[in-house]
C-alpha positions in Angstrom: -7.8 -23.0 -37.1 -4.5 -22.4 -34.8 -3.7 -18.8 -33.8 0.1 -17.4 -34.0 1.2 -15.2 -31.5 3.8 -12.6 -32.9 5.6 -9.5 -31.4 7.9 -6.9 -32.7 10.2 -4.8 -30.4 11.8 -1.5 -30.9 14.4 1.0 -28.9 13.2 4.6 -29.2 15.9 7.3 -28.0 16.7 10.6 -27.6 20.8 10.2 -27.2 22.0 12.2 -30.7 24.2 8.9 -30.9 21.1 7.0 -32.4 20.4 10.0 -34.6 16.9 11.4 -33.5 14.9 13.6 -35.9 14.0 17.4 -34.9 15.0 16.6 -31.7 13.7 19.9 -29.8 16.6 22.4 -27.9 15.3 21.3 -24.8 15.5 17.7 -25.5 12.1 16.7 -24.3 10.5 16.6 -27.7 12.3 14.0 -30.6 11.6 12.0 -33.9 12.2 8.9 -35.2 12.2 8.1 -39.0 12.9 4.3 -40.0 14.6 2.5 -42.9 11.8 0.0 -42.5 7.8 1.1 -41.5 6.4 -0.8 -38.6 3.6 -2.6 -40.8 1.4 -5.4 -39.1 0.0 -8.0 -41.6 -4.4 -6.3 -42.5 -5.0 -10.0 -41.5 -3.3 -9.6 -37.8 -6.1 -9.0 -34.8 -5.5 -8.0 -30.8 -2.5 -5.4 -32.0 -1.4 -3.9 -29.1 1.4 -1.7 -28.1 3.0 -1.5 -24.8 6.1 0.1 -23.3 8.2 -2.4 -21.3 11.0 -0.4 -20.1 11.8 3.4 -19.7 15.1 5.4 -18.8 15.4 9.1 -17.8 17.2 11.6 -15.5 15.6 12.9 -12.0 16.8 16.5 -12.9 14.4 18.5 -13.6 14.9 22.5 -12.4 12.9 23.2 -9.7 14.7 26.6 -9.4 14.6 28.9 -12.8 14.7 31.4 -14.6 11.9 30.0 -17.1 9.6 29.3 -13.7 10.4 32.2 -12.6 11.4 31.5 -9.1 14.9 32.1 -8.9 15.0 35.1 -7.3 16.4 36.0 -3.4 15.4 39.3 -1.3 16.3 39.8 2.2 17.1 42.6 4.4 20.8 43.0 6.4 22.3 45.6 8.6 20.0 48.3 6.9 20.4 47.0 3.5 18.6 45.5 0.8 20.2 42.6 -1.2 19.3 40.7 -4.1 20.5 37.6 -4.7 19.7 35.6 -8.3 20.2 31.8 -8.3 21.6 29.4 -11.1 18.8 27.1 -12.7 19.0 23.7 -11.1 17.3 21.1 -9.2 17.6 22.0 -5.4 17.6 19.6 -2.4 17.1 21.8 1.2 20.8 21.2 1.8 22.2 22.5 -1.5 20.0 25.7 -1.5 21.0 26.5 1.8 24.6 26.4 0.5 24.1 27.9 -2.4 22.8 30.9 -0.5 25.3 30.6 1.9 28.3 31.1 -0.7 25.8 33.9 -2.3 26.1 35.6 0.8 29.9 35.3 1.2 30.3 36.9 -2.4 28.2 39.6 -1.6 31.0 40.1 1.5 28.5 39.2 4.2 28.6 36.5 6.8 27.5 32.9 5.4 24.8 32.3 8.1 22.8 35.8 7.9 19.9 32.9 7.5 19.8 29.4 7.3 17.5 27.2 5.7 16.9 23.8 7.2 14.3 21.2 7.1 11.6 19.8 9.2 11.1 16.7 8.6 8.4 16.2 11.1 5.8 18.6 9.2 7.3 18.7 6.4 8.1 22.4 6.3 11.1 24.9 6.2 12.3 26.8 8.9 14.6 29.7 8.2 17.2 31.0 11.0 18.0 34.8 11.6 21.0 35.0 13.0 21.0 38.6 13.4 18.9 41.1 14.8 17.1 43.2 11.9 17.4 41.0 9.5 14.1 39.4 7.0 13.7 37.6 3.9 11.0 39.4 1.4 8.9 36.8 -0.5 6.3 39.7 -1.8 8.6 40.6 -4.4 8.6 38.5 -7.6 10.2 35.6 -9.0 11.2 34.9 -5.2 11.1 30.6 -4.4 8.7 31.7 -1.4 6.3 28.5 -2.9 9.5 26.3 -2.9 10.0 26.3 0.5 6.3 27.1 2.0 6.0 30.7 2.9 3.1 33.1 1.9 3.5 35.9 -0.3 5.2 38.2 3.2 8.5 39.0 5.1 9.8 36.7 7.2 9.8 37.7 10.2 6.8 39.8 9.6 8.9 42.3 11.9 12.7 42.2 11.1 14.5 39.8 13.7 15.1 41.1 17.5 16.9 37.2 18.9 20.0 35.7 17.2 18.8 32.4 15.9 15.4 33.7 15.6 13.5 31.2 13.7 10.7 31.2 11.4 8.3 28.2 10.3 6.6 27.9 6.9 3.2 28.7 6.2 2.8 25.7 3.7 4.4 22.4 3.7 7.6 22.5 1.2 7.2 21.7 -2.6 10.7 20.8 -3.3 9.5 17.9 -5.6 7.6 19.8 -8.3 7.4 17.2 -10.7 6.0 13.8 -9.1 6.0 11.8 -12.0 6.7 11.4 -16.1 4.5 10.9 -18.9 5.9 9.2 -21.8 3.6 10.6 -25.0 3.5 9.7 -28.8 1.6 9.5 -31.4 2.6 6.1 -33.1 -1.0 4.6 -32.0 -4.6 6.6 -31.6 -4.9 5.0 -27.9 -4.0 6.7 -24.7 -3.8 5.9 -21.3 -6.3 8.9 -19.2 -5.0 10.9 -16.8 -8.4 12.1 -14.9 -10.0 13.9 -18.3 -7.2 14.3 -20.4 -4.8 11.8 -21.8 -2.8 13.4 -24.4 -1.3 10.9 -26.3 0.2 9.4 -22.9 1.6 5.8 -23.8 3.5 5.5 -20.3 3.2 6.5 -16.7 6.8 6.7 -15.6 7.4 7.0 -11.5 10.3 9.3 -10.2 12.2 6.3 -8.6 15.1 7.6 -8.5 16.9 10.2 -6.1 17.6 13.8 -7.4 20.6 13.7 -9.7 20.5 10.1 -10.8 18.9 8.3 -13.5 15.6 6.6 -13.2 15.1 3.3 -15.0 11.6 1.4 -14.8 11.1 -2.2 -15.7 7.0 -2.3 -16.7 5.8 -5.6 -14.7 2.8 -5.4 -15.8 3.0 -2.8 -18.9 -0.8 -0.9 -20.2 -1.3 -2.5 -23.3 -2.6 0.2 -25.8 -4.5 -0.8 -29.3 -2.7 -0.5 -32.1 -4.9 -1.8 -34.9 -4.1 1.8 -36.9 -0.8 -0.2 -37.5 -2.2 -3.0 -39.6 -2.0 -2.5 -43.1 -0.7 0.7 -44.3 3.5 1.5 -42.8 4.6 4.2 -41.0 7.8 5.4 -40.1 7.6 8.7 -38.8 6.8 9.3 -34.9 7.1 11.8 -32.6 7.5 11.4 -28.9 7.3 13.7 -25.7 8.6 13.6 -22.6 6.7 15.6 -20.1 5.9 16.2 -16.2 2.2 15.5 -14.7 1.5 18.9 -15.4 2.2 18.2 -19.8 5.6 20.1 -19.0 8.3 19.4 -21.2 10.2 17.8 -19.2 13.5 19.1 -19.3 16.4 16.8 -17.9 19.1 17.7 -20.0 20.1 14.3 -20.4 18.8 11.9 -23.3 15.9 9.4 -22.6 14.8 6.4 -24.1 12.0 3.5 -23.5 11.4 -0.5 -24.9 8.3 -1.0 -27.3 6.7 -4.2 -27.7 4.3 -4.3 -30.3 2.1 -7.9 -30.3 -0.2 -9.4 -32.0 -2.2 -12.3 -33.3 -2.7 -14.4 -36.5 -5.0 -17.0 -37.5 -3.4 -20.2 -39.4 -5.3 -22.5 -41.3 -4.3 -26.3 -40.5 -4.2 -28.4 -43.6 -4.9 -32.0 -42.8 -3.8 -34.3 -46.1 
């Protein structure tokens, strides 16, 4: 008896191009229904299904109003002012001009405080630049846990020294998603994550910087058993794209992955 080794591979996408089914609003969530079921022979053995390649966006909000952090409260020449921030994925650079030209259309200086980096404990500091002048984080959907400050004004006493500065309590969680998880439910196996694996069929690293688009090449890709597959066609799946939380993750850009599905079959040699 010789055994055959066989494979089938298949390109699943969100892009509306390649006509996705119930693809959700948020485009983290689509459907694929085929002309022609994935059916592996009842005689086929060592089915497995891996994903070899994935594709998606680093640009996921880390700002929002659906995370409720979007909000900016500070204190200025005897004034409160509220500032409310566009959803988007901040760097420490861009929110410090984004709250720069905030402050310039609310008609007041650019630098009232300054938000800068330190890259040596990996907190924020923020910069007063004049005297009587705080951010409030205990007032809600502020970014406080963004950049590292406890629920408090900062300075606990409003500033008395131009270029006052302030250090975060917490190191900065600018990155709030560290990783993807491709999910399915084309086979019954899962990869775990700790207790919980949730249909997860691919761990997918944020290897890209924020903005740009992240493409992984699986070297070595988890090979998942996909003996439900033998027999009886299907040709409906569903497939989520989430954070490590189980987030949707929501890049606003389409995302798409490789599948290779392999397996084995045993021929009978006929000697004459």
């Amino acid at each position: 008896m010789m055994l055959s080794k066989k494979s089938k591979a298949y390109i699943f996408s969100s892009d509306d191009d390649t006509n996705p089914v119930n693809k959700s609003a948020d485009g983290a969530t689509f459907s694929v229904q085929l002309d022609n079921p994935i059916a592996l022979p009842r005689e086929a053995f060592d089915c497995t299904l891996e994903i070899v390649n994935a594709r998606a966006w680093n640009t996921v909000h880390n700002i929002s109003a659906a995370l409720q952090n979007n909000t900016f409260y500070f204190f200025y020449n005897a004034n409160h002012y509220v500032v409310v921030l566009q959803d988007g994925l901040y760097s420490v650079s861009s929110l410090n001009s984004q709250i720069s030209r905030e402050l310039v259309n609310l008609s007041l200086p650019s630098d009232v405080v300054t938000i800068t980096g330190n890259s040596s404990t990996q907190t924020i500091d923020l910069t007063f630049n004049y005297n009587g002048s705080y951010v409030d984080f205990t007032l809600p959907n502020n970014f406080r846990v963004v950049l590292g400050f406890n629920a408090r004004r900062v300075p606990l006493i409003p500033s008395t020294i131009f270029g006052q500065t302030e250090n975060g309590d917490n190191v900065a969680f600018f990155n709030n998603v560290e990783n993807y998880f491709i999910k399915g439910d084309i086979v019954n196996d899962s990869i775990p994550s700790n207790n919980d694996s949730d249909s997860i069929l691919a761990f997918v690293p944020i290897t890209a910087s924020t903005g740009n688009q992240i493409y992984v090449e699986f070297l070595n890709p988890i090979q998942l058993d996909a003996s439900n597959l033998r027999g009886i066609g299907r040709n409906y799946f569903t497939f989520r794209l989430t954070d490590q939380a189980g987030r949707p993750a929501i890049t606003g850009e389409s995302w798409a992955f490789t599948v290779v599905i392999r397996y084995k079959m045993a021929q009978v040699r006929v000697i004459n």
